[in-house]
N, C-alpha and C positions, 0 to 999 in steps of 0.2 A: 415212392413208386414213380416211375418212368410215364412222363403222359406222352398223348400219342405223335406230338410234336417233336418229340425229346430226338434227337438221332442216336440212331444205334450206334454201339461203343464199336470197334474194331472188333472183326473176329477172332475168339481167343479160346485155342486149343484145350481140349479136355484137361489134359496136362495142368496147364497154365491155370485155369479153374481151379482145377486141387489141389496145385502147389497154393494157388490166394484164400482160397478155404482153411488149408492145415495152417498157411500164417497169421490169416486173422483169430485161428481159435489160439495160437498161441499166445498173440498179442493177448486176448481178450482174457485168457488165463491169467498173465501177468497182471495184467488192470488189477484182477479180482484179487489178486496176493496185495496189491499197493495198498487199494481199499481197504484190504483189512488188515495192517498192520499199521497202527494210529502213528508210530511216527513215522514211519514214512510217507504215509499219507500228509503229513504232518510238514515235514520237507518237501513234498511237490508240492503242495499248493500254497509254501514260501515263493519257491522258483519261478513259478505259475507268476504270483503277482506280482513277483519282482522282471519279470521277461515283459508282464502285461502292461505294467510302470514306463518299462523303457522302448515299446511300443508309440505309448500314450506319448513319449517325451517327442520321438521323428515325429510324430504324426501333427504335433503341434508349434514344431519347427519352424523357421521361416525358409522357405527354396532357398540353396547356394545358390548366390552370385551365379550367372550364366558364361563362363567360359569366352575369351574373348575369339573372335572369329579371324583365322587366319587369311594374310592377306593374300591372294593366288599370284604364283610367281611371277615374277615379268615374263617370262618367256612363255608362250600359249605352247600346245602342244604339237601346233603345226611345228613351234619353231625347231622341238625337240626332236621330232620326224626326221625333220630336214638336219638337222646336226648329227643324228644317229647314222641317216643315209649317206653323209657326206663322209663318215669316219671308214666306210667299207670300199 
């Protein structure tokens, strides 16, 4: 539940409500068929810990190497001004 600090979400059309109601009971249908069909329940929760696995792998990574930093062209952008203006 939302405490009193929480900020409200964006105002969102009755519409919009009912469409996210009738989705999530959908979804929440499908869950319930996953659930009870042992193998596929059986295969998500392979997927599950194989997705969890390679998670675990980034997350223990060491940061890539940082990109090296290009050097700003000789010419500043007065110069560029002044050479754009000179072309007209």
């Amino acid at each position: 539940m939302a405490s009193k600090n929480t900020p409200k979400a964006a105002s969102v059309s009755d519409d919009e409500r009912r469409w996210r109601a009738q989705s999530d009971v959908r979804t929440l249908q499908e869950a319930e068929k996953i659930r009870s069909d042992k193998s596929r329940m059986t295969e998500a929760q392979k997927e599950a810990k194989s997705q969890l696995d390679a998670m675990a792998q980034i997350a223990k990574a060491a940061p890539a190497a940082k990109a090296p930093v290009k050097k700003p062209a000789s010419n500043s952008m007065d110069d560029f001004i002044k050479q754009r203006e000179s072309r007209k």
